[in-house]
C-alpha positions in Angstrom: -32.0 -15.8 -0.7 -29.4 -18.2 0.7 -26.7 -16.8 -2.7 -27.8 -13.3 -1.5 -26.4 -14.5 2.2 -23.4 -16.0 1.0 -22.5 -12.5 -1.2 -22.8 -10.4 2.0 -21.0 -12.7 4.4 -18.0 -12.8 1.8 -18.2 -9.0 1.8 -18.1 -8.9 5.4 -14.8 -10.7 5.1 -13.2 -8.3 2.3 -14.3 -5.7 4.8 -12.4 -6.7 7.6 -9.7 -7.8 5.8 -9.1 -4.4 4.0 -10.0 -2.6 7.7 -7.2 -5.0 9.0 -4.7 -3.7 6.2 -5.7 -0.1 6.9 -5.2 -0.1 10.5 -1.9 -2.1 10.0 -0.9 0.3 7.3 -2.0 3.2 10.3 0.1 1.7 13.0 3.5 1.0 11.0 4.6 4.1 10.8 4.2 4.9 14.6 6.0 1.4 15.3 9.3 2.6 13.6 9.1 6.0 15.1 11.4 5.5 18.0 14.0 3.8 16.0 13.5 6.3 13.6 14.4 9.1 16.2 17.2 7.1 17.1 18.8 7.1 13.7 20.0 10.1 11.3 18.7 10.2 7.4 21.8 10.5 5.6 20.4 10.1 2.0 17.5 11.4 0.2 14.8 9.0 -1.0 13.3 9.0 -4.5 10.2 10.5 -3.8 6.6 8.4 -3.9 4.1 11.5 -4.6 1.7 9.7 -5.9 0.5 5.6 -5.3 1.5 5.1 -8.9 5.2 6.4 -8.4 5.4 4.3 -5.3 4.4 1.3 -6.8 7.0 1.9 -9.6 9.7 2.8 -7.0 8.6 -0.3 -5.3 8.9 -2.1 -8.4 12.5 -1.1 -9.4 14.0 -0.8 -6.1 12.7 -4.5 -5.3 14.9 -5.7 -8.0 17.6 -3.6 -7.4 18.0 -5.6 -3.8 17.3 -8.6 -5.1 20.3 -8.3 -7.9 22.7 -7.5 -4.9 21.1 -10.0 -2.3 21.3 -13.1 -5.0 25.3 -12.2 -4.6 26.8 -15.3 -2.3 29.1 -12.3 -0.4 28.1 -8.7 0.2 30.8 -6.2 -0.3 30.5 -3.0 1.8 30.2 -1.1 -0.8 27.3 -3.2 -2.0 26.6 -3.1 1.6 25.9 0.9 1.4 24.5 0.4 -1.7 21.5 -1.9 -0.1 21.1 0.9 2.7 20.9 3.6 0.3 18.2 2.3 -1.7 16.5 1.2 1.4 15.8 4.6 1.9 13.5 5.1 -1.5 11.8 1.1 -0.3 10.3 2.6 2.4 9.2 5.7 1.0 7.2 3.9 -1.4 5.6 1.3 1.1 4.8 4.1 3.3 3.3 6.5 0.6 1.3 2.9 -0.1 0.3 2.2 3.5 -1.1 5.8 3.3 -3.1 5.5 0.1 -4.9 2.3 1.1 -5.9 3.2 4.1 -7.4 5.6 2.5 -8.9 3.9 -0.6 -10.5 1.2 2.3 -12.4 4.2 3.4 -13.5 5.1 -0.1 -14.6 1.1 -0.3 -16.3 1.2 2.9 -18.1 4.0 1.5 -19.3 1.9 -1.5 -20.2 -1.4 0.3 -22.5 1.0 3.0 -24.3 2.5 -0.2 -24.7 -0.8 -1.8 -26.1 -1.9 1.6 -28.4 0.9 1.4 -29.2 1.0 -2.5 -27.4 4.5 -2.8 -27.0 4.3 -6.1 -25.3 8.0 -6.3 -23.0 6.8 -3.1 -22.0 3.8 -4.5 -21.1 5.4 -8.3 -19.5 8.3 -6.7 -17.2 6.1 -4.2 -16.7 3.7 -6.2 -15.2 5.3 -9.6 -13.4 7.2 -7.2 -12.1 3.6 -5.7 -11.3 2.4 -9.0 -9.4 5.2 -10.1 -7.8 5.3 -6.5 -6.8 1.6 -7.0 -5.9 1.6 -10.6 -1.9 1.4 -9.9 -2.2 -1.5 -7.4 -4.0 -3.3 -10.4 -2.2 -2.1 -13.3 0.7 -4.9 -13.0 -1.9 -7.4 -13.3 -3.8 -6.6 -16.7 
């Protein structure tokens, strides 16, 4: 009895640490909206349409702005070069702020049907969870 108490206070956690990261991941983008109206896009993004193209963007934007911040001086042209990609960075992390928030829903669904011994509710929520998650977890098999 006392494993079965440990098991659902450690879920308990994961659940409020994944309802943390959602509403987080909901409030960012209303944080940066007034700079945001302050400022005009001058360059076009590569686009994050799907989590898994958002990670990769992440991925390979990440270490283009590592190769030019490693430099001991910053040109301006590198200069431009860091805002200009900047623009693709948070495109992906906010096509990933978007997606998780919505895949803690889809695991909210499965821990409240595990709760209940919904066995449909949990197989149904939480193949599509997997799926949902599968790019976040990719990198690390």
């Amino acid at each position: 009895m006392k494993k079965n108490s440990v098991k659902k206070n450690l879920m308990k956690k994961n659940l409020v640490v994944v309802l943390f990261a959602g509403v987080v991941a909901l409030c960012m983008p209303a944080a940066y909206a007034s700079e945001e109206k302050a400022r005009v896009d001058h360059f076009q993004a590569v686009e994050s349409e799907t989590l898994a193209q958002a990670v990769e963007n992440l991925s390979t934007y990440n270490q283009k702005l590592a190769t030019l911040l490693q430099k001991d001086e910053i040109t301006p042209q590198e200069m431009h070069s860091i805002h200009k990609l900047t623009y693709t960075l948070e495109e992906a992390l906010q096509k990933m702020q978007t997606e998780i928030a919505s895949l803690a829903v889809t695991l909210e669904e499965v821990h409240l049907g595990s709760e209940r011994v919904d066995v449909v509710r949990v197989k149904d929520n939480g193949k599509q969870y997997l799926e949902g998650s599968q790019p976040l977890t990719k990198a690390a098999d």
